[in-house]
N, C-alpha and C positions, 0 to 999 in steps of 0.2 A: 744394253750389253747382253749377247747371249752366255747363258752358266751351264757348263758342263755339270751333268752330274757325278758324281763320285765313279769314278773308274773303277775301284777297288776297295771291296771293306774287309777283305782278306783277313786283312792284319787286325781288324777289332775282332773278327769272328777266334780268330787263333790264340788272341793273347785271353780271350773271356774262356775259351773253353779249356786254356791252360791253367788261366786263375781257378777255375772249377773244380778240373785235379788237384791242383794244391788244395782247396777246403776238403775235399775229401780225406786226402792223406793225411791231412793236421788232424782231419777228425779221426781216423783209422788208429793213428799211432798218438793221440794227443801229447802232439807237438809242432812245434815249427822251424824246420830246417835243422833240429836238433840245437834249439836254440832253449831248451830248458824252460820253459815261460811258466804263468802260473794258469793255473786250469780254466780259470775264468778268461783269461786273457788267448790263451789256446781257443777256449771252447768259442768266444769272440768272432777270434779270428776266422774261422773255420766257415761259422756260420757265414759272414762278410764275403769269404772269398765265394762260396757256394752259392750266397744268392748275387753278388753280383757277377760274377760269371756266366751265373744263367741270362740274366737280366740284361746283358750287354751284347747280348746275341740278338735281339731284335730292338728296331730300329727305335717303336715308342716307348720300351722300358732304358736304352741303351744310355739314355744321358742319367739317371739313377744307378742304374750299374755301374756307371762310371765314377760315381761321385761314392758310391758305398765304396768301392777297390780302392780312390784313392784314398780315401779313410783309413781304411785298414793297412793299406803301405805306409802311410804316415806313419803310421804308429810302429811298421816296421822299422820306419827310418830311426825316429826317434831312440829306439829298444837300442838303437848301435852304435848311438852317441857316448854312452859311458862305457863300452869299451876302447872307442877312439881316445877317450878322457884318459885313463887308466895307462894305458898302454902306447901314446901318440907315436913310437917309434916302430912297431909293429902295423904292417901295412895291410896283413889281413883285416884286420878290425875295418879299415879303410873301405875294401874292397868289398868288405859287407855290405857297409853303405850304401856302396855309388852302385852294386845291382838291386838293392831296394829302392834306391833311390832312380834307378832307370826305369822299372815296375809305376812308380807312384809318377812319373812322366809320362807314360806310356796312357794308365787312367785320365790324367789330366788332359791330352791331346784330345782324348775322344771327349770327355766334357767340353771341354771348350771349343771346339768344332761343332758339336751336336748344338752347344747355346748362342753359338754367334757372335760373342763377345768380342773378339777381336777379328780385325781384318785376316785376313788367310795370309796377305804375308807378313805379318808380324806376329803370329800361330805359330807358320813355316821359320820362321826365324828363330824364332824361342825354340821349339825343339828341335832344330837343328845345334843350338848351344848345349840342350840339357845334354843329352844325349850322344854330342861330339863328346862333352865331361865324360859321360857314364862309357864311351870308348876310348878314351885315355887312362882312364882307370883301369879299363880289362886291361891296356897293353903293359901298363906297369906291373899290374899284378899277376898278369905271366913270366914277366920280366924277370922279376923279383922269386917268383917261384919256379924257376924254368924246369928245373928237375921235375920238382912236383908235376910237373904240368907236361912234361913228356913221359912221366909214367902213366899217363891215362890214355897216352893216344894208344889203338889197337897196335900191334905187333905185327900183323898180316899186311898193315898198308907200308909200302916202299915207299923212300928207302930207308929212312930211319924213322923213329920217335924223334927225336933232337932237331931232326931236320921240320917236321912239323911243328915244333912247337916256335922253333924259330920262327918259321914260316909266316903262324898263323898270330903270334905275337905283332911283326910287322904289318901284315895285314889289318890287324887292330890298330896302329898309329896313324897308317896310311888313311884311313875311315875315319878316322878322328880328327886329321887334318882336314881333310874333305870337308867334313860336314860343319868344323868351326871355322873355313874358309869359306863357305859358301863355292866351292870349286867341285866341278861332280859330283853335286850332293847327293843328284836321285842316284846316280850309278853306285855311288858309295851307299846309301843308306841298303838300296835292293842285296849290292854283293855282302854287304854286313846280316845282312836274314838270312841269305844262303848259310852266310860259316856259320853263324849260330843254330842255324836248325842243323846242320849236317853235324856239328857237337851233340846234339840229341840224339840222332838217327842211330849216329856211329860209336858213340862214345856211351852214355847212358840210356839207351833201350837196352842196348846188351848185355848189360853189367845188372840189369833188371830181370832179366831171362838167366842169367851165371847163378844171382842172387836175391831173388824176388822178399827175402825177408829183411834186409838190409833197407831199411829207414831212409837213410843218404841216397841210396841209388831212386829211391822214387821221389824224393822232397826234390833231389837235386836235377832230373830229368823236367819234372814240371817246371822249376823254376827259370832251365836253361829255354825253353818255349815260351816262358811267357817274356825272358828277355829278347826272343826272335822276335814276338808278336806283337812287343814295343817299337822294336824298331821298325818292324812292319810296317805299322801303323803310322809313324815319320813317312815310309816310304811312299805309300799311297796316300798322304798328305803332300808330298812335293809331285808325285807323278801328279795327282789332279791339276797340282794348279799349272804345272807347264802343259795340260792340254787346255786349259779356262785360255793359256798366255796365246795358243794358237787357235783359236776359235775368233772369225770375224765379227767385229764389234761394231 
């Protein structure tokens, strides 16, 4: 059987050099997302995201870098457990989660791709689940906050805020279905990296440039990237394998 090689590592090279930014900023402002942690656990972190970031940028460090990231998101996820405990009727808490939790999927895809542990489509299966979750999640938790979530969009784009957040709320379900139906998944997973990166572009670079001292604006730009470059990384996992599906065997 002839194997295509990977079409695309896009999405590792983008979600490692967003995990990067993040250990930077944690080390800058020691902290994480504004998550209060304890210094040791900051300073941890920091280091973690910094070298495997780097490390996940080439090919023979890549499965190490993958494996230090998802480390350190575990530990992210974990950190967001006893607010879910605390508070279980409060969805932010939630929503914490499931974008750490799409982070620590995102590491995973590329370890376990890079090790060969599993068949490719049963890889492409599993994070098509994690990740259809971690897009159910956004849409709720726009849902849920819609105001919040139409005061962020720019003012200058038509026709309204409301109209966008509407918009881009369904377009999160729609992706969500997609990807836990197994029904247009590359086209969904690709159009899901567009609206997350154009959330970066449009939304926090410029709120970075209004207000470059502002913590939130840069913790939360990197983080919006590196959830692009998760899903990315889904997406040039399913494009390979429907070009392996048409190569003669």
């Amino acid at each position: 059987m002839t194997v295509a090689r990977p079409n695309s590592d896009l999405g590792r090279h983008v979600f490692g050099v967003a995990a990067l930014a993040s250990g930077l900023i944690t080390l800058a402002w020691h902290d994480y997302n504004d998550g209060h942690l304890l210094r040791y656990i900051v300073y941890a972190a920091a280091a973690g995201l910094i070298f495997g970031g780097a490390a996940i940028q080439f090919r023979r460090s890549a499965k190490a870098g993958a494996a230090v990231l998802g480390a350190a998101y575990l530990v992210f996820v974990l950190l967001c457990v006893p607010g879910i405990v605390a508070a279980p009727q409060i969805y932010n808490s939630w929503g914490n989660f499931f974008e750490q939790f799409c982070l620590l999927a995102g590491a995973a895809l590329v370890y376990t791709r890079l090790s060969s542990a599993w068949p490719p489509e049963t890889l492409n299966r599993i994070g098509r689940i994690l990740l259809g979750i971690c897009a159910a999640s956004f849409t709720l938790e726009q849902a849920i906050y819609l105001d919040a979530t139409a005061k962020f969009v720019p003012k200058w784009i038509p026709p309204t805020q409301m109209f966008w957040a509407v918009t881009t709320t369904v377009l999160f379900a729609l992706a969500a279905v997609a990807l836990l139906t197994n029904r247009m998944a590359l086209l969904a997973s690709r159009l899901l990296t567009m609206m997350v990166v154009s959330f970066g572009l449009l939304v926090w670079v410029p709120l970075i440039f209004s207000n470059p001292h502002n913590h939130t604006n840069w913790s939360e730009n990197a983080e919006t990237f590196e959830i692009a470059g998760a899903v990315w990384i889904l997406a040039d996992l399913l494009g390979e394998h429907r070009l392996n599906d048409r190569l003669p065997r």
